[in-house]
Rosetta silent file (secondary structure, phi, psi, omega in degrees, C-alpha in Angstrom):
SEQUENCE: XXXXXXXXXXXXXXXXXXXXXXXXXXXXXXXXXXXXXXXXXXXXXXXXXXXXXXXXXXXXXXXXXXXXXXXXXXXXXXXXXXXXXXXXXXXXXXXXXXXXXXXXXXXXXXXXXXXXXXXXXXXXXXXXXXXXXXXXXXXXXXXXXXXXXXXXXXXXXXXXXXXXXXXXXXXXXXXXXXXXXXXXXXXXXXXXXXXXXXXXXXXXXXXXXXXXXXXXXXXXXXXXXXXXXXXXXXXXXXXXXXXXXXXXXXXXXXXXXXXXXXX
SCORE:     score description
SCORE:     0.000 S_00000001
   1 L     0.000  119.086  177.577    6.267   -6.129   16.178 S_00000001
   2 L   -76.711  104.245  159.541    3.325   -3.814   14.842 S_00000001
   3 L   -51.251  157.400 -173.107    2.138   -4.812   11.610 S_00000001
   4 H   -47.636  -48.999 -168.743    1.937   -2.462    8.342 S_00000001
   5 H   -85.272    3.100  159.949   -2.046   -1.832    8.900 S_00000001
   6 H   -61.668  -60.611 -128.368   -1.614   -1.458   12.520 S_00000001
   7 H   -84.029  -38.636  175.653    0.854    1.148   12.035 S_00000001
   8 H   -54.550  -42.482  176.044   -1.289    2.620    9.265 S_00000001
   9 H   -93.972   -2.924  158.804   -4.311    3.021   11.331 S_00000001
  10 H   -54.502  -32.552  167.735   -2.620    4.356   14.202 S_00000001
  11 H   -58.245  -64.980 -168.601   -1.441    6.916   11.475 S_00000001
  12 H   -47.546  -73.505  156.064   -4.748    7.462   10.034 S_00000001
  13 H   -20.249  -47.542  175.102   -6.122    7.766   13.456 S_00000001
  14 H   -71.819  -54.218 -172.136   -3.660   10.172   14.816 S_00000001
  15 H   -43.239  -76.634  119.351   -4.737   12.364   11.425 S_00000001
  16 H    16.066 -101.331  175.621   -7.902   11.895   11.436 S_00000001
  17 H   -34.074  -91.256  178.408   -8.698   12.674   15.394 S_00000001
  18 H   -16.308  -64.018  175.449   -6.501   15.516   15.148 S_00000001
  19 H   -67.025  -67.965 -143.206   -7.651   17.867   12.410 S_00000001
  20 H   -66.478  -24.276 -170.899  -11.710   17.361   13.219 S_00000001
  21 H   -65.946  -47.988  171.510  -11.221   17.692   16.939 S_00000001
  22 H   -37.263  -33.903 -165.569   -8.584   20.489   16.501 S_00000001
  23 H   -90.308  -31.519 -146.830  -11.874   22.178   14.008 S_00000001
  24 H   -82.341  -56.000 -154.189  -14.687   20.242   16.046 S_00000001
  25 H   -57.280  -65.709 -159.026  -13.109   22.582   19.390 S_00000001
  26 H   -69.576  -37.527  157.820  -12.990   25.915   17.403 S_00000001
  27 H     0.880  -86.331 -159.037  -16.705   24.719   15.973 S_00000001
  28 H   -59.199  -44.526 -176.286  -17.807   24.954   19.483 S_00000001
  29 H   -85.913    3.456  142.551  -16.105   28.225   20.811 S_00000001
  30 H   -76.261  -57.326 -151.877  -17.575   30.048   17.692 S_00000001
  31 H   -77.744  -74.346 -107.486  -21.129   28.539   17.528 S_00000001
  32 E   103.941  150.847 -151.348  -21.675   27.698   21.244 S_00000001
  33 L   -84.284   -7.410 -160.870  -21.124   24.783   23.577 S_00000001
  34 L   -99.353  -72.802  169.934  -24.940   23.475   21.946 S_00000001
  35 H   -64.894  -22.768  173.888  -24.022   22.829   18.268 S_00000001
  36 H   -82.228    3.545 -166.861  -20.275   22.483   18.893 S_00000001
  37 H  -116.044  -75.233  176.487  -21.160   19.896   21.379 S_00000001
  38 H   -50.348  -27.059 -175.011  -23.262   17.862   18.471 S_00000001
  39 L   -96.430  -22.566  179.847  -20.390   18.328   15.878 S_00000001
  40 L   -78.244  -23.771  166.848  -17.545   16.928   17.978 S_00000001
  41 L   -78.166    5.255  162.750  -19.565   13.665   19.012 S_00000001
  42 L   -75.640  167.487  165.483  -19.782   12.679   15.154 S_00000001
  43 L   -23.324   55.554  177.991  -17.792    9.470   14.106 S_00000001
  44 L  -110.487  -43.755 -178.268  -14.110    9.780   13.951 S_00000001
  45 H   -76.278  -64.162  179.491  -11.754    7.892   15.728 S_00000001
  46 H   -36.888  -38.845  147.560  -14.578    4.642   15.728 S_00000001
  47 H   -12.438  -71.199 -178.809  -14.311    5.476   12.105 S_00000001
  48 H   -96.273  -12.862  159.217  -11.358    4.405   11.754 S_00000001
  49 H   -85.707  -44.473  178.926  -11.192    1.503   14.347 S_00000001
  50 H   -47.576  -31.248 -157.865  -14.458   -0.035   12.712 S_00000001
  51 H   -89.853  -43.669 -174.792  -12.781    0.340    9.180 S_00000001
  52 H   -79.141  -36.432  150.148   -9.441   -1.530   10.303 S_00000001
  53 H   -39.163   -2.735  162.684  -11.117   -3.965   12.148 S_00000001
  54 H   -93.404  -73.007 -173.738  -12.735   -5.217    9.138 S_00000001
  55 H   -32.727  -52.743 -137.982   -9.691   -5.004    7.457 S_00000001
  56 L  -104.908  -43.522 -149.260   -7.563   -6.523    9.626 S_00000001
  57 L  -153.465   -3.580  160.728   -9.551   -9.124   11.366 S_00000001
  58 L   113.046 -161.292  155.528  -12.691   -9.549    8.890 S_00000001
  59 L  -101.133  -29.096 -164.389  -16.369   -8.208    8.901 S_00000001
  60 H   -70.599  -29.988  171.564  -17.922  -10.653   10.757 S_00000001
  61 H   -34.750  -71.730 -157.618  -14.959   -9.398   13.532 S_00000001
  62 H   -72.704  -44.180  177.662  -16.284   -6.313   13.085 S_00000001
  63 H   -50.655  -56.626 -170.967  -20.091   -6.642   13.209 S_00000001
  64 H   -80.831    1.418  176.990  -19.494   -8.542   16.442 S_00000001
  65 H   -91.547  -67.724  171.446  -17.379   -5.817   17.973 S_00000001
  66 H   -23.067  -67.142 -135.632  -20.328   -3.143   16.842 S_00000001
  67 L   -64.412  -62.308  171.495  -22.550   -5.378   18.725 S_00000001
  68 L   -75.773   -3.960 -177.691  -20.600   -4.446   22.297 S_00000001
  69 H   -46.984  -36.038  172.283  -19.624   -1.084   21.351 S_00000001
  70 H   -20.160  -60.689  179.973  -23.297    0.061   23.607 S_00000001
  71 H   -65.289  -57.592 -161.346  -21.373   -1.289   27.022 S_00000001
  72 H   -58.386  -45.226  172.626  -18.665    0.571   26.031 S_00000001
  73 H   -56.148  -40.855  161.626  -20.610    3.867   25.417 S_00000001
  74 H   -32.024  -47.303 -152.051  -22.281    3.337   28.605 S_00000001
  75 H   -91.515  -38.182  179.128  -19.192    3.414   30.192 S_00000001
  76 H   -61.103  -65.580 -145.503  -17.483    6.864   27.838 S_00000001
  77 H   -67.933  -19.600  176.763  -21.057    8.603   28.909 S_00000001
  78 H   -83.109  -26.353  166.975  -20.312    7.930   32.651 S_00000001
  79 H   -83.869  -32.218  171.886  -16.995    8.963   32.276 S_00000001
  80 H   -64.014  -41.839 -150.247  -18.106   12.334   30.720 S_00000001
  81 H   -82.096  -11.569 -174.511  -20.444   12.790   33.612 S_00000001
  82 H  -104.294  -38.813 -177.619  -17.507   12.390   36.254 S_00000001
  83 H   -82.251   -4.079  148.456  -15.233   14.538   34.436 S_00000001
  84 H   -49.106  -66.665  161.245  -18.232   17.277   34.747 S_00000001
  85 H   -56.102  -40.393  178.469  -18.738   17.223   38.023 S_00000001
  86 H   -93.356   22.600 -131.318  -15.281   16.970   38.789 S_00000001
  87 H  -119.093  -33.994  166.212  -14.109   19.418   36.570 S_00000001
  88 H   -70.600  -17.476  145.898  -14.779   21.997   39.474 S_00000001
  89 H   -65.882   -8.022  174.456  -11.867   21.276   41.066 S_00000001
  90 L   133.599  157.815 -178.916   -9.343   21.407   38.405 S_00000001
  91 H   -79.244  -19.874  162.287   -8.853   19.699   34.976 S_00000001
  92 H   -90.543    2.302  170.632   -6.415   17.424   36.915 S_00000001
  93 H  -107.528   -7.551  170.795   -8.868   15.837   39.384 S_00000001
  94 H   -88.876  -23.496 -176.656  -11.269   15.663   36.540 S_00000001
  95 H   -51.571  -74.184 -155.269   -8.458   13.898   34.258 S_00000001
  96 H   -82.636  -11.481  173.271   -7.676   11.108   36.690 S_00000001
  97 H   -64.890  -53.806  170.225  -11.092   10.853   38.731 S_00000001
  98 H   -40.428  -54.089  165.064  -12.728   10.259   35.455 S_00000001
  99 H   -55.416  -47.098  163.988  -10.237    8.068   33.871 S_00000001
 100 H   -46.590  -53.456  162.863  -10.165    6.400   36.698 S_00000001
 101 H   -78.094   -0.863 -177.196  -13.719    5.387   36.760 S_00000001
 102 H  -103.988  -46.181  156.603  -13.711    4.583   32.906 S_00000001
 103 H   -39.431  -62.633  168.437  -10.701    1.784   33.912 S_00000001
 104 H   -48.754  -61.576 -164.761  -13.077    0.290   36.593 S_00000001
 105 H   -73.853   -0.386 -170.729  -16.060    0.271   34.516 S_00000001
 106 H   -82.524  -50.179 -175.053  -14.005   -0.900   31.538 S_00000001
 107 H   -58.993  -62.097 -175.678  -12.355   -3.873   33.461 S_00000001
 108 H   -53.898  -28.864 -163.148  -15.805   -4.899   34.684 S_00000001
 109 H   -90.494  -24.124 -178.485  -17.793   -4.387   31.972 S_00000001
 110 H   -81.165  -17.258  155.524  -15.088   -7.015   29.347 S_00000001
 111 L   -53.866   -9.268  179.063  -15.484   -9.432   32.092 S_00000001
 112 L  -130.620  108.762  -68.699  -19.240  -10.019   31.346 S_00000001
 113 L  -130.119  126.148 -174.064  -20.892  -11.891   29.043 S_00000001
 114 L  -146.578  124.005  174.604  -23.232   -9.335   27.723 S_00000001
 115 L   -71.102  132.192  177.878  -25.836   -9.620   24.851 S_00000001
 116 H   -10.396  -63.516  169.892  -26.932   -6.850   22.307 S_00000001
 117 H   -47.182  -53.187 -153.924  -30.418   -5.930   24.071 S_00000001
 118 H   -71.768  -27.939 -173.549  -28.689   -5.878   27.545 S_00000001
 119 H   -61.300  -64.186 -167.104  -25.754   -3.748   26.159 S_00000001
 120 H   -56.614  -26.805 -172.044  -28.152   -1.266   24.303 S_00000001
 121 H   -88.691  -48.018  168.955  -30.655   -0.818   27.408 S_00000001
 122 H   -26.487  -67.971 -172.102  -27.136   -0.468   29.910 S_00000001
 123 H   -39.313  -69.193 -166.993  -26.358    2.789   27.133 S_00000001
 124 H   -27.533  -72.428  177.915  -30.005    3.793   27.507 S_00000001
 125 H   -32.117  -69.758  175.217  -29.797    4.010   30.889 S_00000001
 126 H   -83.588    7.387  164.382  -26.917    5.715   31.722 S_00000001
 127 H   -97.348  -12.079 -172.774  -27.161    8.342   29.173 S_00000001
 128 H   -88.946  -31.437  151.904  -30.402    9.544   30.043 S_00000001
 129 H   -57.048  -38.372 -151.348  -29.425    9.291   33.767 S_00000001
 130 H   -89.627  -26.512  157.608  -26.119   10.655   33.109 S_00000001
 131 H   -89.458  -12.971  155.197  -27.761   14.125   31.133 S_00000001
 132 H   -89.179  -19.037  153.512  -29.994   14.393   33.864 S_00000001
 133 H   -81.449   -6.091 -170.478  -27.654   14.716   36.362 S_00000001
 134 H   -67.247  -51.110 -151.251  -25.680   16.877   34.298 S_00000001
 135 H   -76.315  -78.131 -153.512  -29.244   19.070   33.675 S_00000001
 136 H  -104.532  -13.742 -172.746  -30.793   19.127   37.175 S_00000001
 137 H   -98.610  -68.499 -179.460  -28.572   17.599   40.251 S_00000001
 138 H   -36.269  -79.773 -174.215  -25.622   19.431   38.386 S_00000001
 139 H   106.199  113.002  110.754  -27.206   22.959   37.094 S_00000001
 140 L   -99.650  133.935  174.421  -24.989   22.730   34.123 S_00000001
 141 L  -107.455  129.555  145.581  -26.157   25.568   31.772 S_00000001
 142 L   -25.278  131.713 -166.067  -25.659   26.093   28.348 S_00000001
 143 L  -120.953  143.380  165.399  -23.092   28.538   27.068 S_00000001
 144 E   -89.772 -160.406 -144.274  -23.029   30.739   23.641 S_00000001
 145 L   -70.154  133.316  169.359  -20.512   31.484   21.349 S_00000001
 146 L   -94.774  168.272 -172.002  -17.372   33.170   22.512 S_00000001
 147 L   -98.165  133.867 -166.028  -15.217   35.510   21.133 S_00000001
 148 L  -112.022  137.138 -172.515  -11.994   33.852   19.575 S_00000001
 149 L  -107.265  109.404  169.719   -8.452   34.591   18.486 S_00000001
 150 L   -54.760  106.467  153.407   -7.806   32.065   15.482 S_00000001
 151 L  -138.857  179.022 -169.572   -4.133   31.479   14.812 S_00000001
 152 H   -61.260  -59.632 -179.686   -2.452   27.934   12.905 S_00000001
 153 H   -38.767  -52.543  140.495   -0.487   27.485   15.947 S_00000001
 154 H   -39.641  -76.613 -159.513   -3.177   26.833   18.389 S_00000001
 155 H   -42.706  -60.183 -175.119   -4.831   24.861   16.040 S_00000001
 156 H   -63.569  -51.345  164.172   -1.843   22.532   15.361 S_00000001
 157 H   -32.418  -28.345 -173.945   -1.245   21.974   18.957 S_00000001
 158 H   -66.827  -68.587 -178.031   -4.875   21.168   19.403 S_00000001
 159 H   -33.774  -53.243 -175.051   -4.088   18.707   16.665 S_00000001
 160 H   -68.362  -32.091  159.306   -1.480   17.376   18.137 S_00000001
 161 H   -73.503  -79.222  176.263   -2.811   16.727   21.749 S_00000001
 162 H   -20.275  -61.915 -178.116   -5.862   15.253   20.298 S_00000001
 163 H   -55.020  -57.756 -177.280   -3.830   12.735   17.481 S_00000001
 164 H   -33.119  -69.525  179.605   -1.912   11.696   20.363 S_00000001
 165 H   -34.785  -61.558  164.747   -4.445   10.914   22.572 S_00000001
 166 H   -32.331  -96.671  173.770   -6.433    8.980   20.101 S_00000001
 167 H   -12.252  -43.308  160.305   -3.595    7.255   18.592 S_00000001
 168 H   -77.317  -22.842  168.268   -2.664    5.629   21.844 S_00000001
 169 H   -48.628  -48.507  172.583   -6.082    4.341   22.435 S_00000001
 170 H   -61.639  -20.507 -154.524   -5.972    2.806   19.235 S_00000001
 171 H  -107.817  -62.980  178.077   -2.116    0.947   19.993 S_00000001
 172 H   -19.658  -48.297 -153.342   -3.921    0.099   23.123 S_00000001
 173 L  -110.650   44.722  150.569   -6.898   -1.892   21.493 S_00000001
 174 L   -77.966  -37.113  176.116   -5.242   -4.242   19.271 S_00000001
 175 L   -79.486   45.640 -170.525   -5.010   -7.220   20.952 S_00000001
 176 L  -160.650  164.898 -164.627   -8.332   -8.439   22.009 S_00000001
 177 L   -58.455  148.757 -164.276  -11.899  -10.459   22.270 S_00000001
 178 H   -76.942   17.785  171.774  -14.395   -8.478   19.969 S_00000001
 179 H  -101.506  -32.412  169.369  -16.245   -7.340   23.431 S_00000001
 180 H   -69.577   -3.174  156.533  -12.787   -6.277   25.197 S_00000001
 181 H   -91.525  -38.058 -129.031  -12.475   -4.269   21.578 S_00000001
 182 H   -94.542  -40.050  173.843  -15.754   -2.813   21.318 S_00000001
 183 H   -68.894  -55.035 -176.447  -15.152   -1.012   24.762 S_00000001
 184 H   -29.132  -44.650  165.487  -11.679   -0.477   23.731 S_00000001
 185 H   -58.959  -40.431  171.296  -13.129    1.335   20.751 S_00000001
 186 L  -111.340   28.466  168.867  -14.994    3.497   22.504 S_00000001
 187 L   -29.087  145.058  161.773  -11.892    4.666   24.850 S_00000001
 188 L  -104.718   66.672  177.387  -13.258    8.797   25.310 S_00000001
 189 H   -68.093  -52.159 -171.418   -9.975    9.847   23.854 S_00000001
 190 H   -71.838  -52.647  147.300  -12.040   12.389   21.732 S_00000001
 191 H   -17.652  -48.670  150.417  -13.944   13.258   24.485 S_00000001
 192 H   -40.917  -64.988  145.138  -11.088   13.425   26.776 S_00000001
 193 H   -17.999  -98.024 -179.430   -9.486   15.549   24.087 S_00000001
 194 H   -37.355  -59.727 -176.291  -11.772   17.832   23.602 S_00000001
 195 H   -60.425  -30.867 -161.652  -13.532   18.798   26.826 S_00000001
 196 H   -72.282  -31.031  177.637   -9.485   19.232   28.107 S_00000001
 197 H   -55.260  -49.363  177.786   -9.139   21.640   24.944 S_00000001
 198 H   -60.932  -50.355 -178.043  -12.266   23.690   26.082 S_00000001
 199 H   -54.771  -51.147  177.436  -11.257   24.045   29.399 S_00000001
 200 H   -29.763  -68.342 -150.391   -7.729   25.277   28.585 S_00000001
 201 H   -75.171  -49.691 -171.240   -9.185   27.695   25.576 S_00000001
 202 H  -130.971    0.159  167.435  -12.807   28.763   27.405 S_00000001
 203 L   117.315 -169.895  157.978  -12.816   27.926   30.758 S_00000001
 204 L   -90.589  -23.427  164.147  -15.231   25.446   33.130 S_00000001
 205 H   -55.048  -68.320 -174.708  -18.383   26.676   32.300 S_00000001
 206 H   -47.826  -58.245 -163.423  -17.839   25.917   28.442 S_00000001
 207 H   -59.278  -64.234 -179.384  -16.144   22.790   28.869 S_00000001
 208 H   -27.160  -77.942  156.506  -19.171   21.646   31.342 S_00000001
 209 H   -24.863  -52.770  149.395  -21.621   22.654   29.098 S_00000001
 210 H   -64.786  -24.240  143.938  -20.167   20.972   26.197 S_00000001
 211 H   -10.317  -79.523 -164.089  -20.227   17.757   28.581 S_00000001
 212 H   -52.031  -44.976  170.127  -23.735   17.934   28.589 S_00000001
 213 H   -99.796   14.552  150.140  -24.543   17.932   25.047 S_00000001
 214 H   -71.339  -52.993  170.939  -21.602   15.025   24.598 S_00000001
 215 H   -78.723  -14.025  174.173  -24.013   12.902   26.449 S_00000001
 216 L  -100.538   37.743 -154.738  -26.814   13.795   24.757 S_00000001
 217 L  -145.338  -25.150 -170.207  -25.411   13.443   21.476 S_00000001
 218 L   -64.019   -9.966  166.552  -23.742   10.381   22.071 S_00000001
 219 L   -80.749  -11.541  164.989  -26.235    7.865   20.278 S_00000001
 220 H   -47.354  -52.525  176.166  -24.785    9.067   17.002 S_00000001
 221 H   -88.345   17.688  174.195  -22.298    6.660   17.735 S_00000001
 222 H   -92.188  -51.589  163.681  -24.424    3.680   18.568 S_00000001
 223 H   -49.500  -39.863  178.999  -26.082    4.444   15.413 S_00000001
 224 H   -82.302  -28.879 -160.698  -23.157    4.516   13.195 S_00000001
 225 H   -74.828  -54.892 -175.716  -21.461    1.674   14.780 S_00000001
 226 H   -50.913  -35.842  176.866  -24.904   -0.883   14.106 S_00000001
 227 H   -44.568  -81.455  167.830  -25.088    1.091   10.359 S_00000001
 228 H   -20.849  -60.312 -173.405  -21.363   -0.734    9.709 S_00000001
 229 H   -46.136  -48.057  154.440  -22.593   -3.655   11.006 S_00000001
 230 H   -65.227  -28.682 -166.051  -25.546   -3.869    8.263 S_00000001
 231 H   -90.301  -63.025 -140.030  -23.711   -2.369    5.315 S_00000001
 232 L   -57.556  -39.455  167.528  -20.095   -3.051    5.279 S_00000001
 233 L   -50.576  -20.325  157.797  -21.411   -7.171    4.223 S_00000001
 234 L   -75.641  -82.320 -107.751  -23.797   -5.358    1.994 S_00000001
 235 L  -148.014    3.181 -173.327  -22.510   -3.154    0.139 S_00000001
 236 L    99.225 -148.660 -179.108  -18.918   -3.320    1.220 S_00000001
 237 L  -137.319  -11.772  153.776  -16.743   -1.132    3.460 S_00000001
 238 H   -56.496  -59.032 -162.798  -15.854    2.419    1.641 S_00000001
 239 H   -75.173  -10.599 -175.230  -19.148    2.948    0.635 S_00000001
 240 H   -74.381  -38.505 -133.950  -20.735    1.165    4.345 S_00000001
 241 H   -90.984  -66.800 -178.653  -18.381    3.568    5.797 S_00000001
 242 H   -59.566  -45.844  164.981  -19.781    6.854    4.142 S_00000001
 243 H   -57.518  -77.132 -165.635  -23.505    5.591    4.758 S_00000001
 244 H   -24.075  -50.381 -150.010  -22.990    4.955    8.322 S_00000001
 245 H   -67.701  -54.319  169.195  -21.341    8.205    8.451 S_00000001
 246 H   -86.262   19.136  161.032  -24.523    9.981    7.135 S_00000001
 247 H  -105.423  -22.620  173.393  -26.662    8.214    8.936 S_00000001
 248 H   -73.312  -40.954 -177.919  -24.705    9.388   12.267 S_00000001
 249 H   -68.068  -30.123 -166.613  -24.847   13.128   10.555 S_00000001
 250 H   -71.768  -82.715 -178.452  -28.943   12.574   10.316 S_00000001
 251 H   -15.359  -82.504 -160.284  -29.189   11.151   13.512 S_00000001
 252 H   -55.569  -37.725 -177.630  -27.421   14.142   15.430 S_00000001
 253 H   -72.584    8.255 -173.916  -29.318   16.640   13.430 S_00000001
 254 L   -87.403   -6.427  165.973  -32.768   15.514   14.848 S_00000001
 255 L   -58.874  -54.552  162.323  -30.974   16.721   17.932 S_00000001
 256 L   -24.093  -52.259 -173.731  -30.633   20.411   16.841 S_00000001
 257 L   -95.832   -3.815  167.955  -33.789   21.570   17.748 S_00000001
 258 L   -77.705  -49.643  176.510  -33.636   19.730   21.220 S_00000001
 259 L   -84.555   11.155  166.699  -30.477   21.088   22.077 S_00000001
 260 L   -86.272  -19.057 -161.144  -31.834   24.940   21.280 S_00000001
 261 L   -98.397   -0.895 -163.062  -34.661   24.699   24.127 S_00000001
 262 L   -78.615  129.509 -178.917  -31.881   23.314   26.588 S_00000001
 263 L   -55.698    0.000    0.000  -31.135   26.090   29.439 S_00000001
C-alpha cells in the first residue's frame, strides 16, 4: 500500500517532469540543440525526489543519498553516451541498448561500498570521457534552431510521455539503502524523455547533438544535489530547495559561453 506522500510525489513528479520537459524540448528546437541542451539538464525530477526524501525519510536520509547521487550520474552520463551512438540505428536499439547498460551499471554500482571522493572522481571521469567521445570518436556536431509548428496538443503529449516516464522511476525508487536511492534518483527518465522527444520532433542529428551538451551540462546536478545537502539542515527545505536550484541555474550558465565555441 503506497502511502499519502508517496502518492503525492509521484503526482508532483509526474507534473513537474512533464510541463518543463514538454517546454525544456520546444526550448531546444527553437534556440538550438546548445542552449536547449543546458535548459533541459536543470533540476527537476531530483527536485522532487531530494524534497520527499527529506520529507519522508528525514534530512540526514537525504544528505546521505546526495552523497551517492555522483555514482549514479556516472552511470545516467554513460547511458546518454550509448543512446548516442546507438541512436543511428533507430530510437529502438538506442532505447533498450542504453537502458540496458544503465541496469548493468546500476546493479553494479549499489553493490559497492563507495565513498564521496571515489563517487565524485567515477562522475569526473566518465563525463569528460563520455563528451569526448561524443566530440571526437563520435563527430557529433552541434545543431541550430529549427523551424517549429507549436500546437497544445503536441505539447500535452510531450507532457504526458515525459510525466510518465518520470513518475515510474520515482514508484520504482522507494524502497531502498540511501546509495541504491541516490542511483535510483538519478534514473535518466528526463533524459530518456527528452532525447526520445527530439528524435521523434527533429530527427537524429538534433537529438545527438542535444546528447552531447546533456553530458556536458550534467554537473548542474551534482551541484544541486551537494547544495541540498548543506542547506536543507541550514536553513530548512523550501528555501534549501530554491537555493540549490539557483545555484544549479549559475552553475549551467558558466557553461553558455563553452557551449557557443562547440562545433
Amino acid at each position: 500500500m503506497l502511502s499519502p506522500l508517496i502518492l503525492w510525489r509521484t503526482a508532483l513528479s509526474f507534473i513537474i517532469a512533464g510541463v518543463w520537459i514538454s517546454f525544456a524540448t520546444l526550448a531546444g528546437e527553437k534556440f538550438g540543440s546548445r542552449l536547449g541542451g543546458l535548459i533541459t539538464n536543470l533540476p527537476s525530477n531530483i527536485v522532487v525526489s531530494l524534497l520527499f526524501i527529506a520529507l519522508t525519510k528525514g534530512v540526514s536520509f537525504a544528505a546521505e543519498t546526495a552523497s551517492s547521487v555522483p555514482l549514479g550520474m556516472s552511470i545516467s552520463v554513460t547511458f546518454v553516451v550509448v543512446f548516442a551512438a546507438l541512436l543511428r540505428y533507430g530510437i529502438l536499439v538506442a532505447i533498450a541498448g542504453s537502458l540496458s547498460v544503465w541496469f548493468v551499471l546500476g546493479y553494479a554500482g549499489s553493490r559497492l561500498p563507495m565513498g564521496f571522493l571515489d563517487a565524485l572522481w567515477i562522475y569526473l571521469g566518465a563525463s569528460v570521457a563520455g563528451f569526448f567521445a561524443l566530440e571526437f570518436l563520435l563527430g557529433i556536431r552541434s545543431v541550430p534552431k529549427q523551424k517549429i509548428h507549436y500546437s497544445w496538443k503536441n505539447q500535452i503529449l510531450r507532457a504526458l510521455f515525459a510525466g510518465s516516464v518520470v513518475a515510474g522511476a520515482v514508484l520504482i525508487a522507494q524502497v531502498s539503502p540511501p546509495q541504491v536511492t541516490g542511483i535510483a534518483a538519478s534514473f535518466p527518465a528526463v533524459m530518456l524523455s527528452t532525447l526520445t522527444i527530439l528524435y521523434l520532433s527533429q530527427g537524429v542529428e538534433f537529438a545527438r547533438a542535444t546528447a552531447k551538451i546533456l553530458v556536458l551540462s550534467s554537473s548542474n546536478i551534482i551541484v544541486y544535489v551537494y547544495a541540498t545537502a548543506y542547506l536543507y539542515p541550514r536553513v530548512g527545505l523550501i528555501i534549501g530547495t530554491l537555493l540549490s536550484f539557483l545555484a544549479a541555474v549559475g552553475w549551467s550558465a558558466l557553461f553558455l559561453p563553452i557551449s557557443k565555441k562547440l562545433k
